[in-house]
C-alpha positions as a Markdown table, in Angstrom:
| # | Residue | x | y | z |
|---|---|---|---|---|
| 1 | Unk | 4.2 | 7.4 | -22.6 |
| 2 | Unk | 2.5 | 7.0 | -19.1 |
| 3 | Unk | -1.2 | 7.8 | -18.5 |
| 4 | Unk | -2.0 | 11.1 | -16.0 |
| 5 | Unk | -4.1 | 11.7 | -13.5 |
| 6 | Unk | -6.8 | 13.3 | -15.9 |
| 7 | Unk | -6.8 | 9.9 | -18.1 |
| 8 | Unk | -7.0 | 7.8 | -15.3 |
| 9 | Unk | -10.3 | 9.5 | -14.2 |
| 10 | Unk | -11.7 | 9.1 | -17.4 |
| 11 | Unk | -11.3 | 5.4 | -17.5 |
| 12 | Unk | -12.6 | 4.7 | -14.6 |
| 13 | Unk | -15.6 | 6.2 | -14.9 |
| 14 | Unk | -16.3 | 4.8 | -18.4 |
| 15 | Unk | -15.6 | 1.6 | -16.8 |
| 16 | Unk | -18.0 | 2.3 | -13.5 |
| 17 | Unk | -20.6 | 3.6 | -16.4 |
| 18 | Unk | -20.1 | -0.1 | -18.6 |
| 19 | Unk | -20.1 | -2.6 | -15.3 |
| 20 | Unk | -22.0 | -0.3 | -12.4 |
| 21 | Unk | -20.5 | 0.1 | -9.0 |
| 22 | Unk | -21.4 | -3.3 | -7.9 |
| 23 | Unk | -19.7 | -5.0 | -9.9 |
| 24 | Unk | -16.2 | -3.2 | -9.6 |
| 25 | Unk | -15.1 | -5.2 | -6.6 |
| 26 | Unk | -15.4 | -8.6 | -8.4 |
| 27 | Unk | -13.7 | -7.4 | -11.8 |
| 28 | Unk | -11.0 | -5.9 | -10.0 |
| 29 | Unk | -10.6 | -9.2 | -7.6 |
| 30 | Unk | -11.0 | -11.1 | -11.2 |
| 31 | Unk | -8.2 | -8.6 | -12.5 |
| 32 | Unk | -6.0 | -9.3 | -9.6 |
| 33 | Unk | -5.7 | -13.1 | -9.5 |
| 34 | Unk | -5.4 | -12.8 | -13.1 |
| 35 | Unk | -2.4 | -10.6 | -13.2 |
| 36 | Unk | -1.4 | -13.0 | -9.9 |
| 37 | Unk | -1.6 | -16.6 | -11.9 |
| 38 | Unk | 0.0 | -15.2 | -14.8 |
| 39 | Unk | 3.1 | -13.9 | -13.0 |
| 40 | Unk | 3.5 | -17.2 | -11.5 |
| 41 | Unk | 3.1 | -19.0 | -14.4 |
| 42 | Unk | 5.6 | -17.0 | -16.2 |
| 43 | Unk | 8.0 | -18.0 | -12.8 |
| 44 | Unk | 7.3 | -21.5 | -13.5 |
| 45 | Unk | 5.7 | -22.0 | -10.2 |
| 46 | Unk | 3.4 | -24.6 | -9.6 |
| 47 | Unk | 0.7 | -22.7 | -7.7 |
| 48 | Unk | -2.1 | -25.1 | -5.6 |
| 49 | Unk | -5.6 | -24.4 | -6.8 |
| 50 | Unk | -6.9 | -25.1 | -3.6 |
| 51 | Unk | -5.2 | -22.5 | -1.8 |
| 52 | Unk | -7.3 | -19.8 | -4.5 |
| 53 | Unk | -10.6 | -21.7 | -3.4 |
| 54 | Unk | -10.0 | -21.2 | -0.1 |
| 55 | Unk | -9.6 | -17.2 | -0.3 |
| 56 | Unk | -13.1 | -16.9 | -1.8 |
């Protein structure tokens, strides 16, 4: 069961209606490190927070 084009669309325009276009850069940077930490932690790597601080 994968998601189309059509569906895509959809979501992201109820999600551009919910957080307005400003905001879509920092919830999809937010998403990104998220998905990010959690792939490392399920590595087992030790990840140095202060290489994150300096990116921002």
């Amino acid at each position: 069961m994968s998601l189309g084009f059509q569906e895509l669309l959809i979501i992201f325009l109820i999600v551009l209606v919910l957080f307005g276009a400003a905001k879509l850069p920092k919830l999809g940077r937010g998403l990104g490190e998220g998905i990010k930490n959690f792939r490392s932690g399920l590595k087992g790597e030790k990840g140095d927070s202060s290489e994150a601080d300096d990116e921002v």
